[in-house]
C-alpha positions in Angstrom: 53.4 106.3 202.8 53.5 109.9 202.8 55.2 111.3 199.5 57.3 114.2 199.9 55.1 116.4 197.5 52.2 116.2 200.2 55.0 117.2 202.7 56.3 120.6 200.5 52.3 121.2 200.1 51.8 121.6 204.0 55.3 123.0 204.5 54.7 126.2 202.1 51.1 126.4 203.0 52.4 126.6 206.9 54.6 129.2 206.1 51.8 131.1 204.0 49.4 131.0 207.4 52.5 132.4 209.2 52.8 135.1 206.9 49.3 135.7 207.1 49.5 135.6 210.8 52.3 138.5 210.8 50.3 140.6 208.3 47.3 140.4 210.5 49.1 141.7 213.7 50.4 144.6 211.4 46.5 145.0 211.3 45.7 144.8 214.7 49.0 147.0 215.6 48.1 149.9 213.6 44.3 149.7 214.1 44.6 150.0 217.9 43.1 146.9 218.2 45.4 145.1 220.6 43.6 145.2 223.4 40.0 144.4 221.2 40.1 141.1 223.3 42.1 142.2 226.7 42.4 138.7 228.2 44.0 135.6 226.4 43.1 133.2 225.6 39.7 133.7 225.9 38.3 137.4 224.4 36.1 139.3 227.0 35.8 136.3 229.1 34.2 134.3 226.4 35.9 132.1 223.3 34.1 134.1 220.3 34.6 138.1 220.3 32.4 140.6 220.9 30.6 142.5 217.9 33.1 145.0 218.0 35.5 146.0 215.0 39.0 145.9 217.1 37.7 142.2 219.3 37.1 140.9 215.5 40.4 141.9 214.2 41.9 141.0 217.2 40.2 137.8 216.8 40.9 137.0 214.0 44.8 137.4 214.6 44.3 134.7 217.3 42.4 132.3 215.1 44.5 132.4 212.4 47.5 131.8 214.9 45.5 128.4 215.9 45.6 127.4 212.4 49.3 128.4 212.1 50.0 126.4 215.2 47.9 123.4 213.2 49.4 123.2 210.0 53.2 124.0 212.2 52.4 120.8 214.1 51.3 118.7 211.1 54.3 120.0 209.2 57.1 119.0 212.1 55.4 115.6 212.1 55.5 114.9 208.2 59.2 116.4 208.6 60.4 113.7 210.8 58.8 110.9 209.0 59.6 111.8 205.6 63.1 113.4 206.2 64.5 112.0 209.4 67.0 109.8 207.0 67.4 112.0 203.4 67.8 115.3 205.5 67.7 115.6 209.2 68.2 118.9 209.3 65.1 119.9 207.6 63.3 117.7 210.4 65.2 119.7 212.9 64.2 123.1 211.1 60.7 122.1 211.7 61.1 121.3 214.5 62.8 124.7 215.9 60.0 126.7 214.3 57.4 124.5 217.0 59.7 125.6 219.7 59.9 129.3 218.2 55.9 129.4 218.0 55.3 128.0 221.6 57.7 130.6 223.1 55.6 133.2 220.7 52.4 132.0 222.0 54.0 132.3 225.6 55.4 135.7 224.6 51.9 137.4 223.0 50.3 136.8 226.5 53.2 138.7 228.0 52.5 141.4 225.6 48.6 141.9 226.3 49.7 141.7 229.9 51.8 144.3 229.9 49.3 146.5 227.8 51.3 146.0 225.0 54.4 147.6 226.5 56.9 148.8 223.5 60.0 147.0 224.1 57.6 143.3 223.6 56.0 144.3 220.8 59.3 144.7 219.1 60.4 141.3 220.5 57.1 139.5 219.7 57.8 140.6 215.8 61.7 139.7 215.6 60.4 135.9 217.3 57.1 136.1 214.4 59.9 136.6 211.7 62.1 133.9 212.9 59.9 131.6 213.0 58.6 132.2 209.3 62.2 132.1 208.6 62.4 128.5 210.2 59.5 127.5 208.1 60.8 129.2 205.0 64.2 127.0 205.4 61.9 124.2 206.0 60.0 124.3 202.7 62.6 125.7 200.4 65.3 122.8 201.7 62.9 120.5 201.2 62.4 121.0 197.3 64.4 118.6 194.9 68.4 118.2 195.2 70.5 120.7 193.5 74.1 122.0 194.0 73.2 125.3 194.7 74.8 128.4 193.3 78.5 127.7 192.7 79.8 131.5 193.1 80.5 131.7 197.1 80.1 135.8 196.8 77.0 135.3 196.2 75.8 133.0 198.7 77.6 135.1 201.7 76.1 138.2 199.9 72.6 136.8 199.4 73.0 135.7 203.7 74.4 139.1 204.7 71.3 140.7 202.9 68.9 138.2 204.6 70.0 139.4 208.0 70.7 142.9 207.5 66.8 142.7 206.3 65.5 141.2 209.4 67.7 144.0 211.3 66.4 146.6 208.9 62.4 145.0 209.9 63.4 145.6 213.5 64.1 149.4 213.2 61.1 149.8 211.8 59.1 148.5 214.5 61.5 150.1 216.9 59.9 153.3 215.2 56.6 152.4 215.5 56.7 151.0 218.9 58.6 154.6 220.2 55.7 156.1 218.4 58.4 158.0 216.0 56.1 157.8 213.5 53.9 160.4 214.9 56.4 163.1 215.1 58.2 162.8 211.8 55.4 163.0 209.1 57.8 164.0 206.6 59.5 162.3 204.0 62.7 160.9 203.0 63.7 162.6 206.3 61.5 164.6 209.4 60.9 168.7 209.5 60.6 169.6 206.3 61.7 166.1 204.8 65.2 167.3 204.1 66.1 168.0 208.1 68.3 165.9 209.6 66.6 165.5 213.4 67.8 163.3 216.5 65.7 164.9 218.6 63.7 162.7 221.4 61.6 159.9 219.2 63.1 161.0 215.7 66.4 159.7 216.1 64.5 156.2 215.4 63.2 157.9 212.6 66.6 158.4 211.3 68.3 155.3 212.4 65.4 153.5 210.4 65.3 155.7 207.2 69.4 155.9 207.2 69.2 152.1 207.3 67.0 151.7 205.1 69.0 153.9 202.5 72.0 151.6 203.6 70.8 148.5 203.7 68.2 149.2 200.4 71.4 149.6 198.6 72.5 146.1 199.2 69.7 144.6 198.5 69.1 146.2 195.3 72.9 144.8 194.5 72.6 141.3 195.5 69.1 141.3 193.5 70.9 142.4 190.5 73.3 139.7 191.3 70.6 136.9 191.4 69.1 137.7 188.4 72.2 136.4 186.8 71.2 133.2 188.2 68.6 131.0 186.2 67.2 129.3 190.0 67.3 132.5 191.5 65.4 135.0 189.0 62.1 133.8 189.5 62.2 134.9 193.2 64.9 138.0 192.8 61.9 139.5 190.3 59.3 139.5 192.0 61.2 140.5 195.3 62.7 143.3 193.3 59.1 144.6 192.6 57.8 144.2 196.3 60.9 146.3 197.2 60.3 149.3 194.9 56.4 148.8 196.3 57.4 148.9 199.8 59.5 151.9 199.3 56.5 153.8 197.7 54.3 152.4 200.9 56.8 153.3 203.3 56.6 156.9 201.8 52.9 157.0 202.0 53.1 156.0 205.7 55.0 159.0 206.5 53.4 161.7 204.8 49.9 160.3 205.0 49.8 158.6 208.4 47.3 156.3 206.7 46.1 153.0 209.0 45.9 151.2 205.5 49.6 152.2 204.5 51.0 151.3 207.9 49.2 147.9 207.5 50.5 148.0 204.5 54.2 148.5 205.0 54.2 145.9 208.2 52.6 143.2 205.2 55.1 144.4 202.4 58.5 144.6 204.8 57.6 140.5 205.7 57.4 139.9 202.1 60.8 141.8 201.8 62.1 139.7 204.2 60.6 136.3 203.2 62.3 137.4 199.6 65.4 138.1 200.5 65.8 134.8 202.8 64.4 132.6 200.2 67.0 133.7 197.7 69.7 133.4 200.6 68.2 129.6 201.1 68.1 128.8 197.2 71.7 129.6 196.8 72.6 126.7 199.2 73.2 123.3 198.2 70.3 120.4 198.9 71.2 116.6 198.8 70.0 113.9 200.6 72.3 111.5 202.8 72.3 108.3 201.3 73.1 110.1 197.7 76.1 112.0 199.5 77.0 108.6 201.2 77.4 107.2 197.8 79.3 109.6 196.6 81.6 110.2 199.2 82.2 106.0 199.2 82.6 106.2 195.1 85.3 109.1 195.9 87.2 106.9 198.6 87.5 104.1 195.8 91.1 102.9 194.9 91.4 104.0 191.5 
């Protein structure tokens, strides 16, 4: 019998791997390396990598992907025999995040095909996100039963920052893959870092950094909001600090053009996200079926 302590165990180490996993293609993004091993799946023809700095990051991307994949299968299986009865639709959220992960296997060999053309690299990140957002949901709605946070304000507010965060992630890669970030090394704007320029590949400098003034603003609000909330504060704190970091990162990116920030704030921005989504997740209710059953049958009965 499998006890659904082993089951959260593998569900929020699976979604650690997948973080890993997105961190580690920040790495091999702003390294250059994505072309270290130019064929998939193999790596120059053979299944080790060559004793070259950008086929070993690029590597070790892959491998820890296979271990992703691992844990992601092991995770969907536990999923349907633990949960197929309490809560069905965490077995279905596991499930969606195998589905996700195939089509971003499929989709990463599209993307060394096309020599890592701009428009899939954006894509191949938004899918990588989902699909540690599916895992996220998996683990979090798999922890004990609760009632969730009874102000409804807070729960849209908490899932209107969680998406305008994953938007917010996607203009920043939209930057990275127009290769804005090499003409606006200024900062919080581009010329001087007080010039407003739309010109060519700036204007995704400015539709990222006016976003991220925007949608910053919210999610310093709703953070606020969830510390006022005893199951929410210890995630809202520590997201709180990663945000502040990620700001100070993001800064460092554009005046430095530092590989090690731009790793950096590729890492941080997933840890933004993962934050903000758990929060969102936390504020929702969790029961299982046969306790809601029983309740709804007890509130039927003829007084």
């Amino acid at each position: 019998m499998v006890s659904i302590g082993l089951f959260r165990r593998v569900a929020f180490l699976t979604a650690f791997f997948a973080y890993l996993q997105i961190a580690l293609g920040g790495v091999v993004r702003v390294t250059g390396s994505g072309l270290g091993c130019p064929d998939w799946p193999l790596c120059h023809g053979r299944p080790y990598p060559a004793a070259d700095v950008h086929s070993i990051i690029e590597y070790s991307h892959r491998t820890v992907g296979v271990i992703t994949g691992i844990l992601l299968i092991a995770t969907v299986a536990l999923a349907w025999v633990v949960f197929r009865n309490q809560r069905p639709l965490l077995a279905w959220l596991a499930t969606a995040s195998l589905i996700a992960i195939a089509a971003e296997g499929a989709l990463g060999g599209v993307v060394v095909a096309n020599e890592l053309a701009p428009w899939l690299v954006v894509v191949h990140l938004g899918l990588a996100m989902i699909i540690l957002g599916f895992l996220l949901a998996t683990a979090v709605m798999s922890l004990p039963a609760t009632a969730g946070v009874q102000g409804r304000s807070v729960r849209r507010l908490a899932g209107i920052a969680a998406a305008a965060t994953y938007g917010l992630m996607l203009t920043g890669s939209t930057v990275v893959a127009s290769s804005a970030d090499e003409g606006c090394h200024a900062w919080p704007l581009c010329g001087n870092g007080f010039a407003l320029s739309f010109t060519g590949a700036d204007a995704f400098s400015m539709l990222h950094r006016g976003s991220v003034l925007l949608i910053g603003a919210l999610l310093v609000y709703v953070l606020i909001a969830a510390l006022g909330e005893v199951s929410l504060r210890p995630i809202a704190i520590p997201t709180i600090i990663v945000l502040a970091l990620q700001v100070a990162v993001g800064a460092g990116a554009a005046l430095t053009e530092s590989a090690l920030f731009n790793g950096l704030h590729v890492a941080i921005a997933t840890l933004v996200w993962a934050g903000m989504l758990s929060i969102a997740l936390m504020t929702l209710p969790r029961a299982d079926r046969e306790r809601s059953m029983s309740r709804l049958a007890v509130e039927k009965r003829p007084a």
